[in-house]
N, C-alpha and C positions, 0 to 999 in steps of 0.2 A: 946933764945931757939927756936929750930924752931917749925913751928906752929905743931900741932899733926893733924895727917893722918883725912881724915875725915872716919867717920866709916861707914863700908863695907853693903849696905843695899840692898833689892830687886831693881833689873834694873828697871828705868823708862822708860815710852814709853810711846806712845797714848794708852787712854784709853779704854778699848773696846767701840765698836759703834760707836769711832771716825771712818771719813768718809777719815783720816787725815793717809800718808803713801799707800806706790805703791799698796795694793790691801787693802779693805774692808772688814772685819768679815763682813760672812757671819749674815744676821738675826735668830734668834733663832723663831721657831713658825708651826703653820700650813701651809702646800701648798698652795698658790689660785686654786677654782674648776677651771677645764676647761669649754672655752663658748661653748653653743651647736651647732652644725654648721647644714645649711641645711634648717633653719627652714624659714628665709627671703625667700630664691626659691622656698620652696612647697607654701609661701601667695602670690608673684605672679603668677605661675602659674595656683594656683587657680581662681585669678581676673579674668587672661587671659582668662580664661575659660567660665568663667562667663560672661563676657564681650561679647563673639563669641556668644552663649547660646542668651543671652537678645538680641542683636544685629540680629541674626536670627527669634528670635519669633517678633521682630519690623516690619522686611521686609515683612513678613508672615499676619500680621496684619494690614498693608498700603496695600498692596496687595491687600486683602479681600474685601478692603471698596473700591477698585477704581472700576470704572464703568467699564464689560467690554468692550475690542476696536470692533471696528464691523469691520467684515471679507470679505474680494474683491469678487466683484462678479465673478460669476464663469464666465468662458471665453466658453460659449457653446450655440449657434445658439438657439431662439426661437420655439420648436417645434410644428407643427403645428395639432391639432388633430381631428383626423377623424370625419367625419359627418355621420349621418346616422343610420340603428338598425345595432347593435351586429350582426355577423354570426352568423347562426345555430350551433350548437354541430356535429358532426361526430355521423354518426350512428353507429349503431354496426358493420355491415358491409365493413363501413369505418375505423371504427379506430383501429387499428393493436394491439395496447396494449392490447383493449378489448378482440379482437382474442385469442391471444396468451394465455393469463387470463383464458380463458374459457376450457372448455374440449376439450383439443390438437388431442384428435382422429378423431377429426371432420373436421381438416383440413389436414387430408394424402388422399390423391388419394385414390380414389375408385377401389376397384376391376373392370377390367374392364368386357364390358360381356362377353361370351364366355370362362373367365378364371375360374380356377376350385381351391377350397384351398390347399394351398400347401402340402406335406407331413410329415411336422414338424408342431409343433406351437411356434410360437416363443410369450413369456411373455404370461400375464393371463387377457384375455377379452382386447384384443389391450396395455396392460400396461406394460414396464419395470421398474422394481422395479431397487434402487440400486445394490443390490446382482444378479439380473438377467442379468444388462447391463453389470457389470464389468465381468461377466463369457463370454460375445463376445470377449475378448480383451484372447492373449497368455500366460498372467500372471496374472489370475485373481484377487488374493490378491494383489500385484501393482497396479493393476489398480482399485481395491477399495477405498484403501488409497488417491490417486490421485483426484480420483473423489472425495472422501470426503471434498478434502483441494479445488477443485475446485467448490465445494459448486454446485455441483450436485442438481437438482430440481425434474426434471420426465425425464422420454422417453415413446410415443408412437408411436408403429410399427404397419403395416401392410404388408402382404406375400400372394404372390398367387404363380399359375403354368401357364403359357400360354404353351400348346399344350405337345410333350411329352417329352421336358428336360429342356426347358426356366423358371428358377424362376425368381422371383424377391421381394425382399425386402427393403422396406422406414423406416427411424427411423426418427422421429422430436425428438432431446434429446434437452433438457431447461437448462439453468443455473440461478439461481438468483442473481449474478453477483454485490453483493455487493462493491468488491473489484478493480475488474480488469474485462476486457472482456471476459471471456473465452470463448465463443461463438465460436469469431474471432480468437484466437487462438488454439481452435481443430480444425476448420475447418484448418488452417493452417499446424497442425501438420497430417492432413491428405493427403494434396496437396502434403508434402515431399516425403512421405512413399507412396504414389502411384505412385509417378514423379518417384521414385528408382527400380521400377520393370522393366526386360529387357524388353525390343521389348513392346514398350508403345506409343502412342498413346495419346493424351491430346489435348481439347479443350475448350476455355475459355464461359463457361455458358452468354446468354448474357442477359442484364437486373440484374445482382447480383452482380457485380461491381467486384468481385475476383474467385465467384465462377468456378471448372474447371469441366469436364467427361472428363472420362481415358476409353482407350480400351488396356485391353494387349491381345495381338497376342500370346504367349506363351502358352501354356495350363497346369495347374496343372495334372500333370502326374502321381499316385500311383497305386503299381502294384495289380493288382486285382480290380482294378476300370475303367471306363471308363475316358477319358482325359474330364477336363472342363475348360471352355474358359471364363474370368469374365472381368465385366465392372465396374465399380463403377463413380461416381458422388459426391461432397461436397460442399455446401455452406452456406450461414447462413446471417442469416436477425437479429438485434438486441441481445435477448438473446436468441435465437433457432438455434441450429446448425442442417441442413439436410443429412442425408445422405441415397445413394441410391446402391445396389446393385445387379448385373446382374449374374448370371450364365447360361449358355447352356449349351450343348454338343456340338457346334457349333458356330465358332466364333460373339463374341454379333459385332452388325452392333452400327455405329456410328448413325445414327437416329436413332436408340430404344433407347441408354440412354440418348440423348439429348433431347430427347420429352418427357421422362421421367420426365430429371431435369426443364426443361424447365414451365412444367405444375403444377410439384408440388412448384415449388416456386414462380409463381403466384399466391396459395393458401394461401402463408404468409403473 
């Protein structure tokens, strides 16, 4: 008889968690955490850090304690110093700052004699005030402002009449010239504005190193007045700008405003 079938059972096979057949069950269980990344590069570059740090206050601290080097002599000739007393001081008379310093009326030309006071008065007791000088100028309030920013100090004038139509009037006006010269450059912006008048006349003051006298030949002409013929003169010494002015009825002669300018700025 032949043998009997053998009986029909569950299929055999590798057991699970065999490692055994072309792929492997999967494990049963928990994920593994992931590593944390990042962490090794913030501890070196901390060292680094630390390292530059320590390494810097090292340098800083050798430094300190080294002796300093001593320094090349200087390359400049033995000067040799004077023997003898000290000069004297400058007197008053001498020393120009003092001048200046002092009551500025003192040093305008004298009326001379024979001359008589003018018809006007120009400022109060020889003085222009700020608000008095900027009203000589054709745009008063402009030229207050101006003056303001040009740090304006004093002006003193004097004015007389020689005979019956020749005036004449001197301003010494001061700056206190914190900034810039202004002195040098009014006097400047006066040499333009007189050089620009027609049928003019200029001659360079001498001893004042810039200073000019103007004669215009032209005569201010308005109807109902008589014609008048002006000279003027500008210069200036430190912070004191001069200026001098001529009028006639008759043309002003080149020796009157040059012995004019001449005299008053040997007084500076």
């Amino acid at each position: 008889m032949p043998d009997p079938e053998p009986e029909l059972g569950p299929e055999t096979g590798p057991e699970p968690g065999s490692e055994t057949g072309p792929e492997a069950a999967p494990e049963s269980g928990p994920a593994p955490r992931p590593r944390r990344r990042g962490r090794t590069t913030l501890l070196i570059t901390v060292a680094a850090v630390l390292g530059v740090v320590a390494g810097a206050c090292t340098g800083f601290v050798v430094q300190a304690n080294r002796a300093p080097d001593a320094l090349p002599s200087l390359s400049q000739a033995t000067l040799i110093q004077a023997k003898g007393p000290a000069p004297e001081p400058l007197s008053a008379a001498q020393d120009r700052e003092v001048k200046v310093d002092g009551d500025l009326r003192k040093l305008l030309l004298k009326k001379p004699s024979g001359a008589r006071d003018a018809d006007y008065t120009i400022g109060e007791d020889g003085w222009l005030d700020l608000a008095g000088y900027a009203e000589t100028y054709d745009r008063p309030a402009n030229a207050f402002s101006e003056l303001v920013a040009n740090e304006f100090r004093r002006a003193a004038v004097v004015n007389w009449r020689e005979g019956s139509s020749l005036y004449v009037e001197i301003r010494l006006v001061q700056y206190r010239q914190q900034d810039q010269l202004v002195a040098a450059d009014a006097a400047g912006s006066a040499y333009e504005y007189a050089a620009d008048k027609p049928h003019t006349d200029s001659w360079p003051i001498p001893g004042t190193g810039d200073g000019m006298a103007y004669v215009h030949n032209s005569p201010d002409r308005k109807a109902g007045y008589t014609d008048v013929y002006n000279a003027d003169a500008h210069a200036w010494r430190g912070d004191t700008e001069m200026q001098i002015w001529v009028s006639s009825g008759s043309p002003v002669s080149k020796k009157k405003i040059m012995d004019l300018a001449k005299r008053q700025m040997e007084r500076l």
